[in-house]
C-alpha positions as CSV (number, residue, x, y, z in Angstrom):
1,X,-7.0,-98.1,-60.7
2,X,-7.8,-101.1,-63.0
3,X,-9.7,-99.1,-65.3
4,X,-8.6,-95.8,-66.8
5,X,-10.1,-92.8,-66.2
6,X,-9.5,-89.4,-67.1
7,X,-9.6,-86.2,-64.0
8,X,-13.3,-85.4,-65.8
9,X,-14.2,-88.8,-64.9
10,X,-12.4,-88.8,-61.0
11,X,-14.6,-85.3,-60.6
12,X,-17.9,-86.6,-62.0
13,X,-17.8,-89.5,-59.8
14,X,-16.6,-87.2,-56.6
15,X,-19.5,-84.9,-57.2
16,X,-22.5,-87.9,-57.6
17,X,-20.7,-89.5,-54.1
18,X,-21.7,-86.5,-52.5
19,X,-25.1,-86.0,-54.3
20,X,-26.0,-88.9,-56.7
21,X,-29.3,-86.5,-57.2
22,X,-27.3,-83.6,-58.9
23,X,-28.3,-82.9,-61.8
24,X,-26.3,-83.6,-65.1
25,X,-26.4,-79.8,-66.2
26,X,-24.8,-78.8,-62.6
27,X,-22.1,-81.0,-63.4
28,X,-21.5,-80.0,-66.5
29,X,-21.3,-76.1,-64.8
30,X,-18.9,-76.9,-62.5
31,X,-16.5,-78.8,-65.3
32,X,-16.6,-76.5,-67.8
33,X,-18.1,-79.4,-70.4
34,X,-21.6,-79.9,-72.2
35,X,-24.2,-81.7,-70.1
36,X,-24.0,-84.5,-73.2
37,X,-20.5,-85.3,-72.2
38,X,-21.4,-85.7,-68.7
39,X,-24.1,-88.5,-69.9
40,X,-22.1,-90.1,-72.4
41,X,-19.4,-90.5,-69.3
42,X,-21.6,-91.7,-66.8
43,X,-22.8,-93.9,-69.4
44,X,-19.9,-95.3,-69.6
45,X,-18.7,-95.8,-66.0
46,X,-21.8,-97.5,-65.3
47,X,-21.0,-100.0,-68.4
48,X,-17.4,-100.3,-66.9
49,X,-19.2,-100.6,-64.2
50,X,-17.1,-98.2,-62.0
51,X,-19.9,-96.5,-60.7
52,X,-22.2,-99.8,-59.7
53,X,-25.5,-98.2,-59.2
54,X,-27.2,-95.1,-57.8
55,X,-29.5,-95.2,-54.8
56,X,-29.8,-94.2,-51.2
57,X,-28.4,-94.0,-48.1
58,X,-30.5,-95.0,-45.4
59,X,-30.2,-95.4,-41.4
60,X,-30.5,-98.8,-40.3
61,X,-31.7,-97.5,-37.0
62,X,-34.2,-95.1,-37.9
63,X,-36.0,-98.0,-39.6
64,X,-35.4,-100.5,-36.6
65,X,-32.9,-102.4,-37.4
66,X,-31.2,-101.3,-34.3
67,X,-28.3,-104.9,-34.1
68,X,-25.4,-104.7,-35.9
69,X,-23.5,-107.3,-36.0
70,X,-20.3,-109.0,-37.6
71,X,-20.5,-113.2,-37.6
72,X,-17.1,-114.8,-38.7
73,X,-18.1,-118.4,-40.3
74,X,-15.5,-121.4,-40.3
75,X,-16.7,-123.8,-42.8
76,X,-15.8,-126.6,-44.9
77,X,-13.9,-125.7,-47.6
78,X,-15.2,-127.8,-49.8
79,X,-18.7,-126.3,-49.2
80,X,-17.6,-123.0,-49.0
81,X,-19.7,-121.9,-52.5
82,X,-23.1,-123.3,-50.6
83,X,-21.9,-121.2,-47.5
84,X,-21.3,-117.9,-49.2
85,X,-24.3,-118.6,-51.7
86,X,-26.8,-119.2,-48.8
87,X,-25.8,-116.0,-46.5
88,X,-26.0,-114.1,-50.3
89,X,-29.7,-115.0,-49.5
90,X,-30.9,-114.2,-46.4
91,X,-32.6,-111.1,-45.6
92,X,-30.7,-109.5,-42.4
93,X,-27.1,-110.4,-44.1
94,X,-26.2,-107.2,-45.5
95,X,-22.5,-107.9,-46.8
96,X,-20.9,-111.0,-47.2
97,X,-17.0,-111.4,-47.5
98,X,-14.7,-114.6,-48.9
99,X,-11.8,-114.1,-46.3
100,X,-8.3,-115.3,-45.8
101,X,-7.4,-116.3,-42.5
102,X,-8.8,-118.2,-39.1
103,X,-12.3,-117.8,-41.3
104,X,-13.6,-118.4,-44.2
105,X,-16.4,-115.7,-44.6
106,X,-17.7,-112.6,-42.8
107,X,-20.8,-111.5,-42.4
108,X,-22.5,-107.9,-41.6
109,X,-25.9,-108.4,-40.0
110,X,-28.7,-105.3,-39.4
111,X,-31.9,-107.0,-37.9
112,X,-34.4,-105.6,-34.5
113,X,-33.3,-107.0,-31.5
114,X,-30.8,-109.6,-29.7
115,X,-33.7,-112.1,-30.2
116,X,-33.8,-111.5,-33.9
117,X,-30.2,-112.0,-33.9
118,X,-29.5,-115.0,-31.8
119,X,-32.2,-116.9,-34.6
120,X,-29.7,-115.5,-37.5
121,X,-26.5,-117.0,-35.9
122,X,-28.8,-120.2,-35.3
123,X,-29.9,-120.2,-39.1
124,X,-26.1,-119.2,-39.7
125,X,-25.0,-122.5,-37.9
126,X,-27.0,-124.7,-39.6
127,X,-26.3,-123.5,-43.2
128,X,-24.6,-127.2,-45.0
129,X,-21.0,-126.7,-44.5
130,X,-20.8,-124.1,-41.4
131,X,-18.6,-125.8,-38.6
132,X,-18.9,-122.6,-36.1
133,X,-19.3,-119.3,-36.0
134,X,-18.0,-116.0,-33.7
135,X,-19.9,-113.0,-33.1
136,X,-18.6,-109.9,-32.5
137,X,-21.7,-107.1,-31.5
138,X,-21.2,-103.8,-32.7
139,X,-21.5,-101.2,-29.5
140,X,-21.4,-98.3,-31.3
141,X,-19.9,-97.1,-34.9
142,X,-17.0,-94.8,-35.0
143,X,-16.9,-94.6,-38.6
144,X,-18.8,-96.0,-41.7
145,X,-17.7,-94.3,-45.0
146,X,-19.5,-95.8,-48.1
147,X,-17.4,-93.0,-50.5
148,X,-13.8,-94.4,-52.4
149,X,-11.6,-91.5,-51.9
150,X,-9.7,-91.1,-55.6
């Protein structure tokens, strides 16, 4: 790991994966230390920023965004920047990813319908510096784990 950290640290950071809502004095209970040191090192993996932010995890489908979809962009590379910057922007682009390969980015797309979609890949194609685009429609998910195992 690029940054150190200690088995306190590995332990804090398995226990808020599971439940970023438990409290820092069950924590502390479970590790044998004083709710203060479980602040002071959260603290501090935030500022490292190992742990990047706490917050929710939601189903895309329960709140209609029922598409998923991966687009693979082949752009200029000298306009690669304005490529990745503009997908950074647009609302149904949920990840975007500099790639080596046949490609030069990937994109992961949540939106409504096929409709929906067909008008993101159309927006996606007329970005300044896209040459063409695959799409590969997601049938079903097998496995989506946002936790790093350490």
């Amino acid at each position: 790991m690029g940054t150190e950290i200690d088995d306190i640290d590995k332990e804090i950071i398995r226990m808020l994966q599971d439940d970023a809502r438990i409290s820092l004095r069950r924590i502390a209970e479970k590790l044998n230390v004083s709710e203060t040191t479980i602040f002071i090192r959260i603290k501090k993996l935030l500022e490292k920023n190992i742990i990047k932010r706490f917050t929710a995890i939601v189903s895309p489908e329960a709140l209609g965004k029922k598409i998923t979809a991966f687009i693979l962009i082949n752009a200029d590379p000298k306009k690669i920047q304005n490529v990745l910057n503009t997908l950074s922007k647009m609302d149904d682009v949920y990840e975007v990813y500099d790639v080596t390969g046949s490609y030069y980015a990937i994109v992961k797309v949540r939106t409504e319908d096929q409709n929906k979609l067909a008008k993101i890949i159309d927006e996606i194609g007329l970005i300044d510096g896209v040459i063409s685009t695959e799409t590969a429609l997601v049938l079903r998910s097998i496995k989506e784990e946002n936790r790093i195992k350490i």
